[in-house]
VOPAGU-2260 file (C-alpha; in pm, 1 decimal, decimal comma):
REM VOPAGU-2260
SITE   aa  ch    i         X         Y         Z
SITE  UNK   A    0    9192,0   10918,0   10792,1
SITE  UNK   A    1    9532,2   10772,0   10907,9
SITE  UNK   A    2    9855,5   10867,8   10769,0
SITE  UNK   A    3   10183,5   10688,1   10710,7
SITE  UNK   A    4   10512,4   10701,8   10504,1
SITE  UNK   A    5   10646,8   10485,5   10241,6
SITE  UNK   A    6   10946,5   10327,1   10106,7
SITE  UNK   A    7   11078,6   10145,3    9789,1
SITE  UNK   A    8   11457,3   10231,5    9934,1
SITE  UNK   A    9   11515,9   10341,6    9527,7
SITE  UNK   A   10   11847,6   10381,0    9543,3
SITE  UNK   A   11   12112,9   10483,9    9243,1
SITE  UNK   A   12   12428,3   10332,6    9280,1
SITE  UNK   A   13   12722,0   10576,9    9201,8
SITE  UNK   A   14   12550,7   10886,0    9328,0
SITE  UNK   A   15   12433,7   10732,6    9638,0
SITE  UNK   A   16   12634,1   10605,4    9967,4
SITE  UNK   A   17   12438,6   10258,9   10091,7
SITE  UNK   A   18   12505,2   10320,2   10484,4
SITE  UNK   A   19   12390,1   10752,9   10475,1
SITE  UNK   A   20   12083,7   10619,0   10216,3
SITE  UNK   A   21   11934,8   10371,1   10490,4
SITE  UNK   A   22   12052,5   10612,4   10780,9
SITE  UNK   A   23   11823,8   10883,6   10595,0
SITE  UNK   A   24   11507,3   10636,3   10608,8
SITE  UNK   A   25   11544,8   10542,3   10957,0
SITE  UNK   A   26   11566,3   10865,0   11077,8
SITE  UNK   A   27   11282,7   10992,0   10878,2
SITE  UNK   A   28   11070,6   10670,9   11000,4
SITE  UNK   A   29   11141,1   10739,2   11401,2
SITE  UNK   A   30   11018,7   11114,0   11334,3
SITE  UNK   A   31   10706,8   11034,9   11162,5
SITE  UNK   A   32   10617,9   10877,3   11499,8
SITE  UNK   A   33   10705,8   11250,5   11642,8
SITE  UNK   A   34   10548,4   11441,3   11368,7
SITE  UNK   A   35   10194,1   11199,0   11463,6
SITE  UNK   A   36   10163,0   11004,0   11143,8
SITE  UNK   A   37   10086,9   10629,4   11212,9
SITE  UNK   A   38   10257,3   10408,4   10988,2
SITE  UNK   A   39   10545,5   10320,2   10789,1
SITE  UNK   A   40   10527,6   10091,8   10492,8
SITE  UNK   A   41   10877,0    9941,9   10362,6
SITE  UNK   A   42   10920,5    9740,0   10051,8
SITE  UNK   A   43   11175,1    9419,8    9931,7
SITE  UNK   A   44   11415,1    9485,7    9679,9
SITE  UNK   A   45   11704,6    9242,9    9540,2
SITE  UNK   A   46   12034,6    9282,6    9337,4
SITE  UNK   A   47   12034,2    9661,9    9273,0
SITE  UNK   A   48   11787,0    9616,8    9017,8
SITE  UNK   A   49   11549,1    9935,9    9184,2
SITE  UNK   A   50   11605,2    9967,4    9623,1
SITE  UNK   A   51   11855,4    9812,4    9842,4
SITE  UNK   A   52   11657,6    9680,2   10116,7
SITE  UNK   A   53   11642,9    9296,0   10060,5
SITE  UNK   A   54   11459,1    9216,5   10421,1
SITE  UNK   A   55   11235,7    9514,9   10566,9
SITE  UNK   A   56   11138,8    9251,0   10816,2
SITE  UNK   A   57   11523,9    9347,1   10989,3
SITE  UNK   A   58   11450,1    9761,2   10913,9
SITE  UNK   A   59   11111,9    9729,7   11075,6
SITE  UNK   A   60   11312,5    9578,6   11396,4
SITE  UNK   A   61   11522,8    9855,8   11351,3
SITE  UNK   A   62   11265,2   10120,1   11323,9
SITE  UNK   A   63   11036,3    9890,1   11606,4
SITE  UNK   A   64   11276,1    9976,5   11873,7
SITE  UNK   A   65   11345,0   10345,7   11833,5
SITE  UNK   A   66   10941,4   10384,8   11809,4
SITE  UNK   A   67   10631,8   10274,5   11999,1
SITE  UNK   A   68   10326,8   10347,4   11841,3
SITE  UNK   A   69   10376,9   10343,2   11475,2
SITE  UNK   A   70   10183,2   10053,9   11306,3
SITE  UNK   A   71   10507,1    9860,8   11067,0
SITE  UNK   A   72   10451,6    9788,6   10708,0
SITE  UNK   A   73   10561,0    9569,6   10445,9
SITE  UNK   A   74   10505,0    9726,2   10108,5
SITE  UNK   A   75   10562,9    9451,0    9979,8
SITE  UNK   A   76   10698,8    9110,3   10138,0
SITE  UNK   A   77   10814,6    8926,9    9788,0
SITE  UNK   A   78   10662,8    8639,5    9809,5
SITE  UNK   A   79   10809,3    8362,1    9534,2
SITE  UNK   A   80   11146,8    8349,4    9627,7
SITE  UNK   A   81   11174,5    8240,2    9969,7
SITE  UNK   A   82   11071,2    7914,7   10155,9
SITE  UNK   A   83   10750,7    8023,1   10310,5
SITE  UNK   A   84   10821,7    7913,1   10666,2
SITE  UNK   A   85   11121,0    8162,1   10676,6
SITE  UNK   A   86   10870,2    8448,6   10623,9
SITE  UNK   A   87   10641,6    8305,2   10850,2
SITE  UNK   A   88   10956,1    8298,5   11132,3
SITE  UNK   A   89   11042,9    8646,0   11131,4
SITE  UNK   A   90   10708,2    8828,1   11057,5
SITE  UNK   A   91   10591,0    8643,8   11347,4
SITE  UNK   A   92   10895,3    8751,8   11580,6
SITE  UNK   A   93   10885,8    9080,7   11472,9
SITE  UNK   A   94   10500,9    9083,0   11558,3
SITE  UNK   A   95   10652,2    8993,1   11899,1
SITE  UNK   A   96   10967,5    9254,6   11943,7
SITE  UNK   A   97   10717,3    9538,8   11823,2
SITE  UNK   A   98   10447,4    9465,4   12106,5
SITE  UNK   A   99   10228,6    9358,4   11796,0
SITE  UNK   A  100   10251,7    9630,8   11526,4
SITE  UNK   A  101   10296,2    9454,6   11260,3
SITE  UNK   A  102   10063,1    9495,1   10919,1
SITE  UNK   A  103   10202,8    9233,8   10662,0
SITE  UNK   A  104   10206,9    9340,3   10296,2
SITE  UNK   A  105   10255,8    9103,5   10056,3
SITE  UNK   A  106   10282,2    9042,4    9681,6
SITE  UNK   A  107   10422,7    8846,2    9359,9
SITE  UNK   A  108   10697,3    9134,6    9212,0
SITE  UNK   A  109   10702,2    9292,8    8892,0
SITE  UNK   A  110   11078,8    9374,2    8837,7
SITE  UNK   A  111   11206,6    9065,4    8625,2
SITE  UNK   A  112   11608,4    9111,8    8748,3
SITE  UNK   A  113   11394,3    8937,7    9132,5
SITE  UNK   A  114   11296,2    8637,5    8862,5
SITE  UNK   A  115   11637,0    8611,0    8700,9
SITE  UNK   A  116   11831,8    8657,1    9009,5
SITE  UNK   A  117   11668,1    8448,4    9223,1
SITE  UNK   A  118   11554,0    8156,9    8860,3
SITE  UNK   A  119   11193,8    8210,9    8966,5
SITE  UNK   A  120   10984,0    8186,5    8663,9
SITE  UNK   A  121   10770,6    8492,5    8670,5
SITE  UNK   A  122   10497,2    8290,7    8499,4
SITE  UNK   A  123   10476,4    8117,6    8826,6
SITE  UNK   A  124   10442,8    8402,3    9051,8
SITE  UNK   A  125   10068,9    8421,3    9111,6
SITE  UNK   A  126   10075,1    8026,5    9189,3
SITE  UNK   A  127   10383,4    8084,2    9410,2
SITE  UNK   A  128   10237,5    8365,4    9559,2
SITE  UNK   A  129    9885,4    8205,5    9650,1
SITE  UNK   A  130   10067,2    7907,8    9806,6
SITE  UNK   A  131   10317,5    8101,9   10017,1
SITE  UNK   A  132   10030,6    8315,6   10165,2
SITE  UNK   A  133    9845,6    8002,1   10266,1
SITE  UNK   A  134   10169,5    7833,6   10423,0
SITE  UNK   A  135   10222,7    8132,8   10629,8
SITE  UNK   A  136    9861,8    8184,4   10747,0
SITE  UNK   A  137    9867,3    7852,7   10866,7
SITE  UNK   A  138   10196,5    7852,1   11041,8
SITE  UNK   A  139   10093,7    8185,3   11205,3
SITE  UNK   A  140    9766,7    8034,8   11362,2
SITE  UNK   A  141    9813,7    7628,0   11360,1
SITE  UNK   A  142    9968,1    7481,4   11606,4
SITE  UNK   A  143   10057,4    7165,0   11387,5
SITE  UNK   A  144    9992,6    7159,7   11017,1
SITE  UNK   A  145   10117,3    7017,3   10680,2
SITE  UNK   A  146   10127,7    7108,9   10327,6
SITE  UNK   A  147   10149,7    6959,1    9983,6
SITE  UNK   A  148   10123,1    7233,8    9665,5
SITE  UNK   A  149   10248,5    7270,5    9329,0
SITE  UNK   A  150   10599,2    7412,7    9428,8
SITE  UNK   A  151   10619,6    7402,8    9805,9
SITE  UNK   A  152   10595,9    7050,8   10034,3
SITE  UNK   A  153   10605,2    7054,4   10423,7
SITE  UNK   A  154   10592,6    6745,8   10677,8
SITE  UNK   A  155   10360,1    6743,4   10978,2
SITE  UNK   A  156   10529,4    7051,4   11178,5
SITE  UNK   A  157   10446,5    7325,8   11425,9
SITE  UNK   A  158   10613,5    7688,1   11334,0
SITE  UNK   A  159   10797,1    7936,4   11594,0
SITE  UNK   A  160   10728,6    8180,7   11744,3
SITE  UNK   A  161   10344,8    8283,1   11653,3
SITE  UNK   A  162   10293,0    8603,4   11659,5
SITE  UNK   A  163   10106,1    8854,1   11897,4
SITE  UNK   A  164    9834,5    8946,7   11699,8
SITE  UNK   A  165    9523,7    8757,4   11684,2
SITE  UNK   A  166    9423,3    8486,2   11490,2
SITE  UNK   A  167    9753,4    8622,5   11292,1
SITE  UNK   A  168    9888,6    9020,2   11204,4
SITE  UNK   A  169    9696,8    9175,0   10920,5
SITE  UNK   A  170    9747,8    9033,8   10553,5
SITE  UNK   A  171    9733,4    9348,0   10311,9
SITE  UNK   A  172    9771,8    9221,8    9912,5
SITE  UNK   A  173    9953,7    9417,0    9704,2
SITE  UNK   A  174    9614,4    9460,8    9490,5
SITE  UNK   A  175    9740,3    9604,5    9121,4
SITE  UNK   A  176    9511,5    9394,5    8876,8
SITE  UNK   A  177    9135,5    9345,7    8874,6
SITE  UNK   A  178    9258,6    8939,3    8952,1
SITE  UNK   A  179    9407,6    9089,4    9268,7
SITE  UNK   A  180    9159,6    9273,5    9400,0
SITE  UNK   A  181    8882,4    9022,6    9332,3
SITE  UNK   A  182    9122,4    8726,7    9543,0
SITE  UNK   A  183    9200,7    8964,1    9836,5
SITE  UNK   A  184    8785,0    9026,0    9845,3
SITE  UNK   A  185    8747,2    8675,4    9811,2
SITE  UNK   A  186    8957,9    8561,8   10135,8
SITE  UNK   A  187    8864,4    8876,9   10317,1
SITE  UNK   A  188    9226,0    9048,6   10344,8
SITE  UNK   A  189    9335,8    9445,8   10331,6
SITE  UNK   A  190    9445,7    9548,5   10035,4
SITE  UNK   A  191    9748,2    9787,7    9944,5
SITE  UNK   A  192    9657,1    9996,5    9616,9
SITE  UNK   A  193    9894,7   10189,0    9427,8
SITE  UNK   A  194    9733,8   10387,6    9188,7
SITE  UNK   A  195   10007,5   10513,4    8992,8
SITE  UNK   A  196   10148,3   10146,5    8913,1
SITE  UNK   A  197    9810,7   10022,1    8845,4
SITE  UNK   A  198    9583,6   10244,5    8574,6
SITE  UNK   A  199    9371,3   10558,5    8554,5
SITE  UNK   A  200    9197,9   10705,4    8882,8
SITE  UNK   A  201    8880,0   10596,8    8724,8
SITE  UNK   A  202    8998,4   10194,5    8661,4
SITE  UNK   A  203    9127,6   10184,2    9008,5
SITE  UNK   A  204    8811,8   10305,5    9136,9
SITE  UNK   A  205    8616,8   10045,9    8933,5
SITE  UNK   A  206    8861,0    9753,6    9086,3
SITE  UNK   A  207    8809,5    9941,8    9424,9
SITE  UNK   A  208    8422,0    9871,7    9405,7
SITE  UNK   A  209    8409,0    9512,8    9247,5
SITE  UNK   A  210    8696,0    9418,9    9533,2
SITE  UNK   A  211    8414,9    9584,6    9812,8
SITE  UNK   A  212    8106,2    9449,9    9633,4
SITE  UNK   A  213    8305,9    9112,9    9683,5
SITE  UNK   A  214    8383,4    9140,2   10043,7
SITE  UNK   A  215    7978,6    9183,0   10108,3
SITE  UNK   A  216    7898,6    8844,3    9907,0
SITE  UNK   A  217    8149,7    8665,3   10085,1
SITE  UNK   A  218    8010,5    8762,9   10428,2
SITE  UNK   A  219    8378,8    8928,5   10503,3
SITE  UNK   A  220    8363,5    9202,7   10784,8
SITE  UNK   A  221    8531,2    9554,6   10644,2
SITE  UNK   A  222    8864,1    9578,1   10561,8
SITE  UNK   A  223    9121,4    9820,5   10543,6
SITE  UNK   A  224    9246,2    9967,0   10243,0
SITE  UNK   A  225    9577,1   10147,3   10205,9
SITE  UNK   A  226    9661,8   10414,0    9920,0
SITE  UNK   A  227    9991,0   10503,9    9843,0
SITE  UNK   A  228   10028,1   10855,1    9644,9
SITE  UNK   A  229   10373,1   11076,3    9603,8
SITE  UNK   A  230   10352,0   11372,0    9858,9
SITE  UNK   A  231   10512,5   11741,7    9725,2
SITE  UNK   A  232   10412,3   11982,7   10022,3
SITE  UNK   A  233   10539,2   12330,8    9986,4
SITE  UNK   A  234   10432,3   12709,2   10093,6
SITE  UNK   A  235   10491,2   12780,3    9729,4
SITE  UNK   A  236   10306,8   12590,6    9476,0
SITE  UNK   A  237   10527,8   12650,4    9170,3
SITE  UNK   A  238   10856,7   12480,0    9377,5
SITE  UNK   A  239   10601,6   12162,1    9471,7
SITE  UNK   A  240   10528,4   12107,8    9153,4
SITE  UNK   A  241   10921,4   12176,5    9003,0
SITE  UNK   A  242   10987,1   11892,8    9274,1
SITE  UNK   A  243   10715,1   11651,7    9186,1
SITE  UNK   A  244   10778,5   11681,8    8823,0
SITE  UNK   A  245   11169,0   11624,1    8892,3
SITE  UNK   A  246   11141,7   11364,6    9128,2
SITE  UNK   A  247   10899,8   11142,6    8919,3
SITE  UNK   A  248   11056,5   11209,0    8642,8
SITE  UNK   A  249   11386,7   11029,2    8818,1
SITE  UNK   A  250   11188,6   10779,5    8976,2
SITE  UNK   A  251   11036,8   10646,2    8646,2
SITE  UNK   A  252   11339,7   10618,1    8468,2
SITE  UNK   A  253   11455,9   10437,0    8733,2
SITE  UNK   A  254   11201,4   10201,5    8772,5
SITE  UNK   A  255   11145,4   10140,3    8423,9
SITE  UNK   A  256   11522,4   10075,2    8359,9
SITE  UNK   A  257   11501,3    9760,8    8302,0
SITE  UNK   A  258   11396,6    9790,9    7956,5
SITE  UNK   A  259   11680,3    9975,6    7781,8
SITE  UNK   A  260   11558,1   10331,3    7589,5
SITE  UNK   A  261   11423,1   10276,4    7221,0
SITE  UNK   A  262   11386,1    9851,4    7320,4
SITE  UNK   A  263   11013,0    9876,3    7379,2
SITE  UNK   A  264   10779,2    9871,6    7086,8
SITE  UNK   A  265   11074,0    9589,7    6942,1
SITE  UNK   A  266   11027,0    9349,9    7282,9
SITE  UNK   A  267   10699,1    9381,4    7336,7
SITE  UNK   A  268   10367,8    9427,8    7159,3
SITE  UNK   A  269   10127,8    9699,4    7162,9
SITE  UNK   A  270    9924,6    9431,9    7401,1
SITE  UNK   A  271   10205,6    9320,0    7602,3
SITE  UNK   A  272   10099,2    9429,7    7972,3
SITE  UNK   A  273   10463,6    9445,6    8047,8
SITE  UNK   A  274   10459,2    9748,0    7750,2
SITE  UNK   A  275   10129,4    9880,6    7894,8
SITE  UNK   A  276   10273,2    9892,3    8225,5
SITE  UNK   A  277   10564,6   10068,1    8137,2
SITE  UNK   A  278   10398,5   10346,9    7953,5
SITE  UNK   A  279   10154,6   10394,4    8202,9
SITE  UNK   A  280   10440,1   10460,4    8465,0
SITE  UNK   A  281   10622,2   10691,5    8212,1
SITE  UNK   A  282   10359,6   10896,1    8154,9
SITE  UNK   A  283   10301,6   11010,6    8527,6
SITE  UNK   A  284   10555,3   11313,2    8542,3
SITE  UNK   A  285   10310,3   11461,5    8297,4
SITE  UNK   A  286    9973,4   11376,6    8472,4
SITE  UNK   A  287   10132,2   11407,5    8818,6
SITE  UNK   A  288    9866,4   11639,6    8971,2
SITE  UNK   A  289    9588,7   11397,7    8883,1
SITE  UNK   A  290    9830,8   11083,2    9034,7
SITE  UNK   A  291   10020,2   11265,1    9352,6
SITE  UNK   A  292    9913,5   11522,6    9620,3
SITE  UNK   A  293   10149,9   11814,6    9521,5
SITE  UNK   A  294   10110,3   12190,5    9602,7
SITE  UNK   A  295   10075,9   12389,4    9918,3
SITE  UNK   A  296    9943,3   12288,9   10260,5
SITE  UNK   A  297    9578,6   12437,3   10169,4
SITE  UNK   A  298    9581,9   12264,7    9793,6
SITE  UNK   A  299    9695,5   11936,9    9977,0
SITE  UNK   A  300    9398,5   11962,6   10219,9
SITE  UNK   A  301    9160,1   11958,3    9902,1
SITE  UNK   A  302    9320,6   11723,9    9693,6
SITE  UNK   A  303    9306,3   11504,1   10013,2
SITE  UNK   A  304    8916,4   11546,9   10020,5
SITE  UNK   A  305    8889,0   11497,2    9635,9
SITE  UNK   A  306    9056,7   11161,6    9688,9
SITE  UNK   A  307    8858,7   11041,0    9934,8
SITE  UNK   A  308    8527,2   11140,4    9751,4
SITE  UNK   A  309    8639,4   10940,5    9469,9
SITE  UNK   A  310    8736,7   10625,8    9592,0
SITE  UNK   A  311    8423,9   10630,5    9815,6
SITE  UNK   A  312    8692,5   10686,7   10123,2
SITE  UNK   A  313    8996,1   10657,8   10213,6
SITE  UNK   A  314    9088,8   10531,0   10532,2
SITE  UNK   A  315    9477,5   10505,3   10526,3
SITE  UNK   A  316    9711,9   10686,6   10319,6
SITE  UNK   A  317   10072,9   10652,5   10287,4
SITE  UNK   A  318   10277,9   10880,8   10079,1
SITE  UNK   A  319   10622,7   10768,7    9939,7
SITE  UNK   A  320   10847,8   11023,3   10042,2
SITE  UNK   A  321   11226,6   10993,5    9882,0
SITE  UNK   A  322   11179,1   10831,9    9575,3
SITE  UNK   A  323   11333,6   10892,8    9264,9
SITE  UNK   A  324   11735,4   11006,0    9460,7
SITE  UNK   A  325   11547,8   11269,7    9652,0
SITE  UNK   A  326   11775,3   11513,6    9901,9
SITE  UNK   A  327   11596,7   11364,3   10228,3
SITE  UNK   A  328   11653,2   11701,4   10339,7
SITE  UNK   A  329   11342,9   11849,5   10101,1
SITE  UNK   A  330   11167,6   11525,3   10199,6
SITE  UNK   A  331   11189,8   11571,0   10568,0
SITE  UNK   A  332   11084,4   11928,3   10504,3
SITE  UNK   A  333   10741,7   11840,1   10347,1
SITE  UNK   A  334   10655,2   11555,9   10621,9
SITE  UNK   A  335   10685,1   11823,1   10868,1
SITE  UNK   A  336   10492,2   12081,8   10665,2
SITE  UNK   A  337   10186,8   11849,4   10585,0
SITE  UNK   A  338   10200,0   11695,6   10950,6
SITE  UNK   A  339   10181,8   12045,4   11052,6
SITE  UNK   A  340    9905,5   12209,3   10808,6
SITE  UNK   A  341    9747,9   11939,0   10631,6
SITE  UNK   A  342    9715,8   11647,0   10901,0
SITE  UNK   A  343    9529,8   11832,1   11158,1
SITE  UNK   A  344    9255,9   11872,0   10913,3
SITE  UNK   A  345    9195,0   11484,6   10861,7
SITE  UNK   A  346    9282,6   11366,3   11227,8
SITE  UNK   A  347    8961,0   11204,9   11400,8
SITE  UNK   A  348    8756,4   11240,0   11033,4
């Protein structure tokens, strides 16, 4: 079982400074590679609507040359709102600068201030998405190619530079829906779960095995499949939990913002997946031991192994480590902590 950290960059404005915030992250990304976790995975945010971290393409070339080992992340790459061939450009050169570390995340967005912003139609987003992941596979391992889809039209045209990895750097999809998972199986990429944004352990699971069964009948070789959990490590179990409870309790009113208190059951119906989304995330400081790793080094260690039994194994874990305003100070505590007396446990399982 690998290990890695994770980012959002959820940032409050007005109780937050922008420069310290992203200081904070870095730092706490080049120690990971100390501490002997391997990854870091970094998401896209736009317009202050959640993070504050438009491009993790330029913090992974940041946190590529103050490290050498640690595998970089995108958690996720937005995909709708950007020509196609700029991704493809600097992915592929930081593939290059980071000696070939890169593992490209990518997805369609949820948080409708992206669509506004940016007058993306979030009713196109899946088509958008499908067709910028295709443009930048190609660019990535075609030496001369061209493209006509629904939104996106490119001449005859060869794309620079390509990147290190071979045939191209790994493609994990932000899998959330059953539709997800069963498209990722389907073209044989990673996939990047996030339980707590997607539904009960036990629907996960069931998307987890249709998206394997699918790899098999489409001859795909195995894939890799990254969980993302919230981490509270602590000696004492009662002060992990006051901080998990805290913490996600700040982090979902933050990322459910966008929908102003008392405004939910009048915009949207009792069917509305927006509404089902919402209360799903909501309801997670209250079911947080079932949805996070929280309590002390030796509870971590089993709720580690009762993960893995029930998603049939897990093979790479990152755990998002200052969300909801968190003092980084308390976060950097518990990476240490679980590096030091929980990862030993898992290393070379």
């Amino acid at each position: 079982m690998q290990f890695g950290l994770f980012s959002l960059f959820d940032f409050v404005r007005g109780r937050q400074d922008e420069v310290k915030y992203l200081d904070d992250i870095l730092e706490l990304c080049v120690l990971s590679e100390e501490l002997g976790y391997d990854s870091v995975w970094l998401g896209e945010e736009h317009f202050y609507s959640f993070g504050v971290c438009p491009s993790p393409q330029i913090f992974l070339t940041a946190v590529a040359r103050e490290t050498s080992r640690l595998r970089l992340g995108t958690a996720i790459s937005l995909l709708p709102f950007e020509n196609p061939l700029r991704k493809a450009e600097d992915f592929a050169l930081l593939d290059i600068l980071s000696g070939g570390r890169l593992d490209f995340g990518a997805g369609r967005g949820i948080i409708p201030e992206h669509f506004h912003g940016f007058r993306v139609d979030p009713h196109e987003s899946r088509p958008r998405y499908e067709e910028a992941l295709e443009i930048i596979r190609r660019a990535w391992t075609e030496d001369e190619f061209e493209y006509k889809g629904q939104f996106w039209e490119i001449p005859r045209l060869s794309v620079g530079p390509k990147p290190v990895q071979a045939p191209h750097p790994p493609i994990y999809r932000g899998t959330l829906s059953l539709q997800s998972f069963e498209r990722a199986a389907e073209v044989g990429d990673h996939s990047l779960i996030v339980p707590w944004l997607s539904a009960p352990h036990a629907e996960v699971n069931r998307r987890v095995s249709r998206y394997r069964e699918l790899l098999a009948e489409h001859g795909h070789p195995k894939t890799r499949t990254t969980f993302i959990f919230f981490l509270f490590v602590h000696d004492d179990h009662d002060e992990a939990m006051r901080d998990a409870v805290e913490t996600t309790t700040a982090y979902t009113e933050h990322i459910t913002s966008f929908v102003p208190k008392g405004r939910l059951e009048k915009e949207f119906g009792e069917d509305d997946p927006v509404r089902t989304y919402i209360e799903f995330v909501q309801s997670m400081p209250g079911a947080v031991e079932e949805r996070a790793v929280v309590g002390t080094p030796a509870e971590c260690r089993r709720r580690l192994h009762e993960l893995d039994d029930e998603f049939g194994g897990l093979d790479q874990v990152g755990f998002y480590f200052m969300a909801g305003g968190r003092d980084p100070k308390r976060a950097r505590r518990g990476i240490e902590l679980f590096a030091k007396d929980v990862m030993p446990e898992f290393q070379g399982v």
